[in-house]
BADOTI-403585 format. One record per residue: residue number from 0; x, y, z of N, C-alpha, C in turn; residue in one letter. Coordinates in steps of 0.2 Angstrom, whole numbers, plus 5000, padded with zeros to 4 digits. Atoms other than C-alpha are relative to their C-alpha. Example, Ala and Ser with C-alpha at 12.3 -4.5 7.8 and 13.67 -1.06 7.14 Angstrom:
2
[semar 0 [5004 4994 5000] [5062 4978 5039] [5004 5006 5000] a]
[semar 1 [4996 4994 4999] [5068 4995 5036] [4996 5005 5003] s]
# end
This chain:
230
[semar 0 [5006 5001 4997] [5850 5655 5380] [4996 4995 4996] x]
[semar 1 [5001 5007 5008] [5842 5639 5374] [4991 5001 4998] x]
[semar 2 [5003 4999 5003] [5826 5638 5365] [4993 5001 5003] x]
[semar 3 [5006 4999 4996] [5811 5637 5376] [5000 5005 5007] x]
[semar 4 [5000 4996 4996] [5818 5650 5387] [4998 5007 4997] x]
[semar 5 [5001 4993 5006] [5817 5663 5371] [4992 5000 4999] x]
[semar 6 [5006 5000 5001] [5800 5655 5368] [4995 5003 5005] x]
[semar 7 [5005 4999 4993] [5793 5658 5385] [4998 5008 4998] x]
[semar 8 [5001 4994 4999] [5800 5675 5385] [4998 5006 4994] x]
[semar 9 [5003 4995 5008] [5794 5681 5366] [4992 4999 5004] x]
[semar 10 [5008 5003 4999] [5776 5672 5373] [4999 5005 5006] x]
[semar 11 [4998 4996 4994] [5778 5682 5390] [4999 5008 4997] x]
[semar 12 [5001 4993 4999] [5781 5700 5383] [4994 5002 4995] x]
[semar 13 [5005 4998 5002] [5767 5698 5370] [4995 5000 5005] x]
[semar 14 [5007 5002 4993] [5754 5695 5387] [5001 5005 5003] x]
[semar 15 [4999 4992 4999] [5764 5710 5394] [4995 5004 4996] x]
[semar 16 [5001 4996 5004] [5760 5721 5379] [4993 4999 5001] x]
[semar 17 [5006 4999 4999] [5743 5716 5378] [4996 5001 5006] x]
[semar 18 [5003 4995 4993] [5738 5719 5397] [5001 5006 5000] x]
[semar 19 [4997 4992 5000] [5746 5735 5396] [4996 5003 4995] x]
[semar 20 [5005 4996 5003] [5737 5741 5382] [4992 4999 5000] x]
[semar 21 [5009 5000 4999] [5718 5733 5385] [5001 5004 5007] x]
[semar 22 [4999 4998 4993] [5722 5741 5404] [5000 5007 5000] x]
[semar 23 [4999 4991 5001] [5728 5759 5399] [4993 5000 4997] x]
[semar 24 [5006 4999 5006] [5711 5757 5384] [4997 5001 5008] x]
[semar 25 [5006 4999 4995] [5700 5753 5401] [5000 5005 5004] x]
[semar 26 [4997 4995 4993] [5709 5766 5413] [4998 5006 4996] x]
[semar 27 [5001 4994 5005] [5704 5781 5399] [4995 5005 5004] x]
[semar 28 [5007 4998 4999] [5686 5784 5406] [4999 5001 5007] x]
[semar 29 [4999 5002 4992] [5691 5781 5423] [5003 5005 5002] x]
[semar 30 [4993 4993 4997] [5704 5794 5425] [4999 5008 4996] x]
[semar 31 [5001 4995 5004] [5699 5806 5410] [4992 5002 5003] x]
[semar 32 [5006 4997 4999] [5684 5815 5421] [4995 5004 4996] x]
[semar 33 [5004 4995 5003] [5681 5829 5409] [4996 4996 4993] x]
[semar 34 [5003 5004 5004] [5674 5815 5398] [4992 4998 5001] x]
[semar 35 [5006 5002 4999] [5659 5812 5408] [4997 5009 5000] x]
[semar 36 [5001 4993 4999] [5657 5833 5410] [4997 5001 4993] x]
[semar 37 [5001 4998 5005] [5656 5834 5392] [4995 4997 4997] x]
[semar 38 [5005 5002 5003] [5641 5822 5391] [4996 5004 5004] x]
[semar 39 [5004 4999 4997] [5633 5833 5403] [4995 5006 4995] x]
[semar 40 [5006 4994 5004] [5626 5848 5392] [5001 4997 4992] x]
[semar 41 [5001 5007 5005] [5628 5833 5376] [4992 4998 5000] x]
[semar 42 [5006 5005 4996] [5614 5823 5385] [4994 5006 5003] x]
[semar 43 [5006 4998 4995] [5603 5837 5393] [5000 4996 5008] x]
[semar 44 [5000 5004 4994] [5607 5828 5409] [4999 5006 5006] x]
[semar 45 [5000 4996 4995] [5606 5844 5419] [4991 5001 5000] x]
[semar 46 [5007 5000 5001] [5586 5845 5413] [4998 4996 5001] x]
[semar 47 [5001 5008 5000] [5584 5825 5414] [5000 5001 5009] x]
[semar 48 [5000 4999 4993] [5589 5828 5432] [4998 5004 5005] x]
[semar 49 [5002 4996 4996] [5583 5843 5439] [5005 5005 5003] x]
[semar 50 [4994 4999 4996] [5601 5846 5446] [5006 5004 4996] x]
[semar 51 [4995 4997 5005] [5614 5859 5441] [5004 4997 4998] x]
[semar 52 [4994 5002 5002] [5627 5859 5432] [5008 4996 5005] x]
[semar 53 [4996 5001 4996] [5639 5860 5446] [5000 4995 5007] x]
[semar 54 [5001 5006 4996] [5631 5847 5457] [4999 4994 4996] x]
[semar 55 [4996 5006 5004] [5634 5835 5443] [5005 4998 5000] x]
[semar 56 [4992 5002 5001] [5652 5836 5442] [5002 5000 5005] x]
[semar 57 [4998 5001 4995] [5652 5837 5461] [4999 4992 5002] x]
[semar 58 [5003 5006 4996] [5643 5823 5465] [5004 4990 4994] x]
[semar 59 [4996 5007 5001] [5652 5813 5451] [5006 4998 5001] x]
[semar 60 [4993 5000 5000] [5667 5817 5457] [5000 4995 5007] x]
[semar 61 [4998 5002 4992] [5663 5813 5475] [4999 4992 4997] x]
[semar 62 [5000 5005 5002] [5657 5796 5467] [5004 4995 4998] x]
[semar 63 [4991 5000 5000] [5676 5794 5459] [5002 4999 5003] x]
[semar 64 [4995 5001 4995] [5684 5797 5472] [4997 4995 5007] x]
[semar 65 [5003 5004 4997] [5674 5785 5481] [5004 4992 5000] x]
[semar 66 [4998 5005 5005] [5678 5773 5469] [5006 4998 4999] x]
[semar 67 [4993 5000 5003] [5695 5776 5464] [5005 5000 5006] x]
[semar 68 [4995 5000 4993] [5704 5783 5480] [4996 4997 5008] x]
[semar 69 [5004 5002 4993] [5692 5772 5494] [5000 5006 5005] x]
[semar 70 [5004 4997 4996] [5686 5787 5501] [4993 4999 5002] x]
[semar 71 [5005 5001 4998] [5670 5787 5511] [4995 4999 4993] x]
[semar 72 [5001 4996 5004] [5657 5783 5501] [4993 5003 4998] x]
[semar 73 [5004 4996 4999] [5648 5795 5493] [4996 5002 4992] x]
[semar 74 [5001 4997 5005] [5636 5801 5479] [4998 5005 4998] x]
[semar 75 [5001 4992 5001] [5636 5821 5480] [4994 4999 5003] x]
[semar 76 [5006 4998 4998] [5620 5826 5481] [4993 4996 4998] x]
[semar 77 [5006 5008 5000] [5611 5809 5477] [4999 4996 5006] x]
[semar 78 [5001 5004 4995] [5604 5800 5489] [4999 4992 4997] x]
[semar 79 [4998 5007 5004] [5607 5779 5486] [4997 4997 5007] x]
[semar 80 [5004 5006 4998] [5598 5763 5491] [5009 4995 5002] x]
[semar 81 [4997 5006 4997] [5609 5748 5499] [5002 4996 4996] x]
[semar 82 [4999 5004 5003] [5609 5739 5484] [5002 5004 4995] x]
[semar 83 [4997 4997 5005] [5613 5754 5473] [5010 5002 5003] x]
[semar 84 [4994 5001 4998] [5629 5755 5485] [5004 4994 4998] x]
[semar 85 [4999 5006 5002] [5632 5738 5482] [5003 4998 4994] x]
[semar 86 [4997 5000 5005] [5635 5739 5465] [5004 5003 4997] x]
[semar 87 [4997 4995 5002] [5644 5752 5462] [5008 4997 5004] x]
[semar 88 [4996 5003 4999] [5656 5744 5475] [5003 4994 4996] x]
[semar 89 [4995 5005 5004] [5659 5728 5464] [5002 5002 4994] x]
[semar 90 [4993 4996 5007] [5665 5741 5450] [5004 4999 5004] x]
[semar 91 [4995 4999 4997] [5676 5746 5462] [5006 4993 4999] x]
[semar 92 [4996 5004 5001] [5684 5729 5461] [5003 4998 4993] x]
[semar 93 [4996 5001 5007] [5687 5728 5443] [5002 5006 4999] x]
[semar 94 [4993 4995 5001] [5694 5746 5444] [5005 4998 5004] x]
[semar 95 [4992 4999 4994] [5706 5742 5457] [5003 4992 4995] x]
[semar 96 [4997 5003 5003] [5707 5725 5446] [5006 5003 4993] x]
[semar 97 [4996 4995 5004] [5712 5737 5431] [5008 5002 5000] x]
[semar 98 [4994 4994 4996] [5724 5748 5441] [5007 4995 5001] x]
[semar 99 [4996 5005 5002] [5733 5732 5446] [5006 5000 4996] x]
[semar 100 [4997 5002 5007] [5736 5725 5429] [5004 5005 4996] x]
[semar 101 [4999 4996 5002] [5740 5741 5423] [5009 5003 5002] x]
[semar 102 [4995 4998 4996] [5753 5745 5435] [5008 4994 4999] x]
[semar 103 [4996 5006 5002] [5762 5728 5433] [5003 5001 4993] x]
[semar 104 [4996 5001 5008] [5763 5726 5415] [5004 5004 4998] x]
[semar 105 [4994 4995 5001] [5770 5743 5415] [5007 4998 5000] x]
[semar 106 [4995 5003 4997] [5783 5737 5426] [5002 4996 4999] x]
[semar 107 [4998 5007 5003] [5785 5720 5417] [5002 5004 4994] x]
[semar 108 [5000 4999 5008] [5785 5729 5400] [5008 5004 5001] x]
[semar 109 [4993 4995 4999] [5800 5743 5407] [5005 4995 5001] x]
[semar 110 [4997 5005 5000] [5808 5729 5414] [5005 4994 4994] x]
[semar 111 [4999 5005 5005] [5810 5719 5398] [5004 5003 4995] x]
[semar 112 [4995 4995 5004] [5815 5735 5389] [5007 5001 5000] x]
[semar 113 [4995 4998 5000] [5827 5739 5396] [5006 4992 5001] x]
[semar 114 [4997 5008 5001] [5834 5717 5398] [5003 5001 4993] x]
[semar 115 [5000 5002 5007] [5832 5718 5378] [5007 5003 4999] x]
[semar 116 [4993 4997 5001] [5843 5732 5377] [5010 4999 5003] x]
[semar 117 [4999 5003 4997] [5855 5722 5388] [5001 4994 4997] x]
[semar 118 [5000 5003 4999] [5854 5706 5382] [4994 4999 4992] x]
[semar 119 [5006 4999 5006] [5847 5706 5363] [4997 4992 4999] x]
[semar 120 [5004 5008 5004] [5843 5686 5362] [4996 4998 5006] x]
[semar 121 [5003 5003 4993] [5834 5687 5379] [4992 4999 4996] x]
[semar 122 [5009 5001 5002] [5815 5685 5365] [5005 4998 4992] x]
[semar 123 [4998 5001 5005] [5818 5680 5349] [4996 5005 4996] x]
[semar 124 [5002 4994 5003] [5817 5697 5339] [4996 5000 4996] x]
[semar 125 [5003 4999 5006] [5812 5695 5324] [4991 4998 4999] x]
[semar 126 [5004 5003 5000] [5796 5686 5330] [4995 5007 5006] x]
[semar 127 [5003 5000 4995] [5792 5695 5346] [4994 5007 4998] x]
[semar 128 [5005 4995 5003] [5781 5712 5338] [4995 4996 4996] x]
[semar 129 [5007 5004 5002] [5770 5697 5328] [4998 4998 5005] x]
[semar 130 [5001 5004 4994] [5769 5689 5344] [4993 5005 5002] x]
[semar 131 [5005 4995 4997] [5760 5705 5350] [4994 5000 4996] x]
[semar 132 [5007 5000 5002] [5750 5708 5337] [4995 4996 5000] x]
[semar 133 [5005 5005 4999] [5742 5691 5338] [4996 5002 5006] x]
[semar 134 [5004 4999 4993] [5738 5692 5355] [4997 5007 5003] x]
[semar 135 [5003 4995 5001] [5732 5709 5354] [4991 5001 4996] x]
[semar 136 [5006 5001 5005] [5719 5704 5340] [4996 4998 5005] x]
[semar 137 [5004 5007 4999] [5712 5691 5353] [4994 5004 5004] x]
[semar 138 [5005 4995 4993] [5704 5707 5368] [4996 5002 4993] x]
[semar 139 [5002 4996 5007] [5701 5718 5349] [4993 4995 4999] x]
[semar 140 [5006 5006 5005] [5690 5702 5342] [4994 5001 5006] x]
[semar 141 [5006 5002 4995] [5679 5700 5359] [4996 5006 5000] x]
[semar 142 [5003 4995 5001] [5677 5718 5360] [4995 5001 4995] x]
[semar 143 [5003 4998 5007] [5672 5720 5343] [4993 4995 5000] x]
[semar 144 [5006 5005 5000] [5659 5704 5346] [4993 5003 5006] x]
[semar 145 [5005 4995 4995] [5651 5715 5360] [4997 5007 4999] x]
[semar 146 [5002 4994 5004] [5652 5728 5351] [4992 5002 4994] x]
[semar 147 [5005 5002 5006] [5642 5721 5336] [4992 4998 5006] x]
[semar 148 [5005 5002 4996] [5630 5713 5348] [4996 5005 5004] x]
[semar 149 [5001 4994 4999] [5628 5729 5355] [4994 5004 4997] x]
[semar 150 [5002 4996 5005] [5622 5736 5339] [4993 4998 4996] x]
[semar 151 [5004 5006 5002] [5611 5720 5336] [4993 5002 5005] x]
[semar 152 [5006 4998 4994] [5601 5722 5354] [5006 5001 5006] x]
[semar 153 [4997 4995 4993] [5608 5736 5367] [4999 4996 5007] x]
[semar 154 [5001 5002 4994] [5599 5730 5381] [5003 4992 5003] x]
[semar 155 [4997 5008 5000] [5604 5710 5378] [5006 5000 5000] x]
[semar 156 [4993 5001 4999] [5623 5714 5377] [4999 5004 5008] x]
[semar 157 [5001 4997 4992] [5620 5727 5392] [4999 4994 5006] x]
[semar 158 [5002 5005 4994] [5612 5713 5403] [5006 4994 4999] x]
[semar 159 [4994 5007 5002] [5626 5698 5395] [5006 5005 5004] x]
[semar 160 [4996 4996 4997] [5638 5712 5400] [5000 4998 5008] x]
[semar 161 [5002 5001 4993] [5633 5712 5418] [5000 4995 5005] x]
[semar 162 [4997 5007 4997] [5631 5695 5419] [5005 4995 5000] x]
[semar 163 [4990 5001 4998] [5649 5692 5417] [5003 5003 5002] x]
[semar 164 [4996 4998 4995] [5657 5702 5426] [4994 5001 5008] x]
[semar 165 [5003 4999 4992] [5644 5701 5441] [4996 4996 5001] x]
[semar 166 [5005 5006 4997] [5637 5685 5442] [4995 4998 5003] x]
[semar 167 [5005 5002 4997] [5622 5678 5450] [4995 5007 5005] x]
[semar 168 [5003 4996 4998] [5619 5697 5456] [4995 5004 4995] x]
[semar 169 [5006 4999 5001] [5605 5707 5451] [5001 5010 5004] x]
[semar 170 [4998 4994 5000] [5610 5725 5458] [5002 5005 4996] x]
[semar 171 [4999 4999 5007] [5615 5731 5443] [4993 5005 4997] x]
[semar 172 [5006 4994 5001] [5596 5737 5440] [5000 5003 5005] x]
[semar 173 [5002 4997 4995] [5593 5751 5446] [4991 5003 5001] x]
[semar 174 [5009 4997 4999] [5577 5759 5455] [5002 5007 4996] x]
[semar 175 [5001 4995 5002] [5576 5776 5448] [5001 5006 5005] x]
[semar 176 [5001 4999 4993] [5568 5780 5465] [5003 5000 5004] x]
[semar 177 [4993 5004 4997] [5581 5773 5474] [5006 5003 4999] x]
[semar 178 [4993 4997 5004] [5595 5780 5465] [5001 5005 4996] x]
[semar 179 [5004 4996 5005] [5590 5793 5456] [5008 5002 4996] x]
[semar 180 [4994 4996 5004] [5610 5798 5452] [5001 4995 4992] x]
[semar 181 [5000 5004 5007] [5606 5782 5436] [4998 5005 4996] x]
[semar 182 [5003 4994 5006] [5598 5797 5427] [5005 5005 5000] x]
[semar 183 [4994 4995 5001] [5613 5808 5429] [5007 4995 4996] x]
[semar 184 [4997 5005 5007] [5622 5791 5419] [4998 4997 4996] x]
[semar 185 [5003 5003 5006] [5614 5789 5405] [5002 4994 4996] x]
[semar 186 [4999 5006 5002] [5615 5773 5395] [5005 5002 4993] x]
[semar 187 [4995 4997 5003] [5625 5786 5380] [5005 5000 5003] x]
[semar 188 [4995 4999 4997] [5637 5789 5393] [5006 4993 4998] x]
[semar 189 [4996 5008 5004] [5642 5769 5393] [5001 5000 4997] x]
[semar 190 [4999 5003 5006] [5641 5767 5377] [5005 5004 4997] x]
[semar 191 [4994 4997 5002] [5651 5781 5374] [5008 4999 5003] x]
[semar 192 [4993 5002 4997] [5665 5775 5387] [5002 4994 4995] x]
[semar 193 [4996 5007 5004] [5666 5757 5376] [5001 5002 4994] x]
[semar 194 [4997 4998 5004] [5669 5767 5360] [5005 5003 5002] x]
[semar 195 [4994 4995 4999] [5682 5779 5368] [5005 4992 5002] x]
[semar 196 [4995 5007 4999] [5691 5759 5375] [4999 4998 4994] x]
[semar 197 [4997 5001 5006] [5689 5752 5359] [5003 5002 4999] x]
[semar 198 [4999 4996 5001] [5692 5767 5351] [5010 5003 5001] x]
[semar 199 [4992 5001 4999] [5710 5768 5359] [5003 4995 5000] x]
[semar 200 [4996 5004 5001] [5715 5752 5359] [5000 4998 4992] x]
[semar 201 [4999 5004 5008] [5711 5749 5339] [5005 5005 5001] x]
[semar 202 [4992 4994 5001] [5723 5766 5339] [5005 4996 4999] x]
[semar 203 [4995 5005 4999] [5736 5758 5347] [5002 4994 4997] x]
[semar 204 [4999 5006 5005] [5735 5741 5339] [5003 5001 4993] x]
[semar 205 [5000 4998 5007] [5733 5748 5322] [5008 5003 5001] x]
[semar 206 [4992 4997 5001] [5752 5758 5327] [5003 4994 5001] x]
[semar 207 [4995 5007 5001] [5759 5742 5332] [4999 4995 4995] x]
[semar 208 [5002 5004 5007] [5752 5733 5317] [5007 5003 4995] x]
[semar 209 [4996 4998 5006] [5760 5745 5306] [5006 5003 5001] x]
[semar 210 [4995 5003 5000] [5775 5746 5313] [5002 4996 5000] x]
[semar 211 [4997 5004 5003] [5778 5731 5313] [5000 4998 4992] x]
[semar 212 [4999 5000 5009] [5775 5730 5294] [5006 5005 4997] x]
[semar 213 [4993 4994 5001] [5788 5743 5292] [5005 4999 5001] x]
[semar 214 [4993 5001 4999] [5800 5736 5300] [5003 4992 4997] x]
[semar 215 [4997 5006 5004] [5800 5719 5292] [5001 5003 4994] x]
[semar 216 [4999 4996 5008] [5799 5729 5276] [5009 5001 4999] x]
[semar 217 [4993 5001 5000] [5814 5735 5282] [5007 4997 5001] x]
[semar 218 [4994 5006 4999] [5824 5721 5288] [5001 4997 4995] x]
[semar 219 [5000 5001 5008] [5818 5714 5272] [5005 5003 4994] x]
[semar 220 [4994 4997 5003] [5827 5726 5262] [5008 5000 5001] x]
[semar 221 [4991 4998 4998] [5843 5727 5274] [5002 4993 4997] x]
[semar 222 [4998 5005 5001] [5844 5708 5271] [5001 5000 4991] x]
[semar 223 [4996 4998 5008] [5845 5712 5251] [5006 5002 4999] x]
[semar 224 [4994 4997 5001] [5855 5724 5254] [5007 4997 5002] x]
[semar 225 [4995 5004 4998] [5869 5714 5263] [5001 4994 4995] x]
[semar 226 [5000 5006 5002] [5863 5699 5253] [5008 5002 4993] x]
[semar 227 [4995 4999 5008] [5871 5708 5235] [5007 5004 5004] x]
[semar 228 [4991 5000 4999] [5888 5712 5245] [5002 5008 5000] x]
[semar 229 [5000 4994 5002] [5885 5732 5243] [5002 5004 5007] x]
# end
């Protein structure tokens, strides 16, 4: 296999790796429901709202499943404005964007595993686990800079937020009046879902980090140890 084929495909399954893990990192908060139930008696969200408990975890279910499974849609027991629909629909695209990405790289990454196993010069090994790491670093860094930014002035990354992934719209504020289910998603709640996506993906990174140090370690030594003829 000649050299720029190997190149590709080392280049290739680090892009893999890294969609797959920023993908799974976003899919957490999305799919992990009893994550937002636990911010409900956290937050006082059932006194902030008026609204039991049980019409919390309905309405944000119905909301989910709205979202997730394009079910009719719906906010439980909130009533919503046209423009609170609205937005809530253009998540939807960057879940289903998610979901995608997630699904593929899976199926790009299974794929390759099982090639490898088959065909050990199909990446050029030795390199392909730094590859990732790099390209890993690159989601890690941006996060980490909205993070910080975050930490700097909340509301200035929340709106810079917003207005990258949603462009020239304005929907995003909500009425209160209007929408009253924004007081059942407190601004903790967010900020909690972008710690819990970091928060998984440094995990993961940092295991792929140091395995890969381990295993050159290793290889490292195995090459001594061949080298002295033992």
């Amino acid at each position: 296999m000649n050299n720029f084929v190997k190149s590709f495909n080392t280049l290739f399954f680090g892009l893999i790796v890294t969609l797959f893990v920023l993908s799974l990192s976003i899919s957490l908060p999305l799919f992990i429901r009893q994550f937002y139930y636990w911010h409900i008696d956290l937050y006082n969200i059932v006194e902030i709202t008026g609204v039991s408990k049980e019409n919390l975890i309905f309405s944000f279910n119905e909301l989910m499943d709205s979202l997730m499974f394009f079910k009719p849609f719906s906010e439980g027991v909130f009533p919503f404005s046209e423009e609170g629909k609205s937005h809530f629909l253009d998540c939807q695209v960057l879940f289903v964007l998610d979901y995608v990405v997630l699904i593929i790289s899976f199926v790009l990454l299974v794929i390759y595993l099982i090639a490898l196993r088959k065909n050990k010069n199909l990446i050029y090994r030795p390199f392909n686990m730094s590859i990732s790491v790099i390209m890993l670093f690159i989601p890690l860094l941006l996060i980490g800079a909205l993070g910080t930014y975050a930490l700097i002035d909340l509301n200035g990354a929340y709106a810079f937020f917003h207005k990258i992934f949603f462009p020239g719209k304005s929907n995003w504020v909500f009425d209160v009046y209007k929408d009253p289910i924004i007081k059942a998603l407190p601004q903790e709640f967010f900020i909690n879902c972008g710690i819990l996506i970091l928060g998984s993906y440094l995990t993961i990174y940092l295991s792929i980090l140091i395995f890969n140090i381990k295993r050159k370690i290793t290889l490292g030594g195995s090459k001594v140890y061949y080298a002295k003829g033992v």
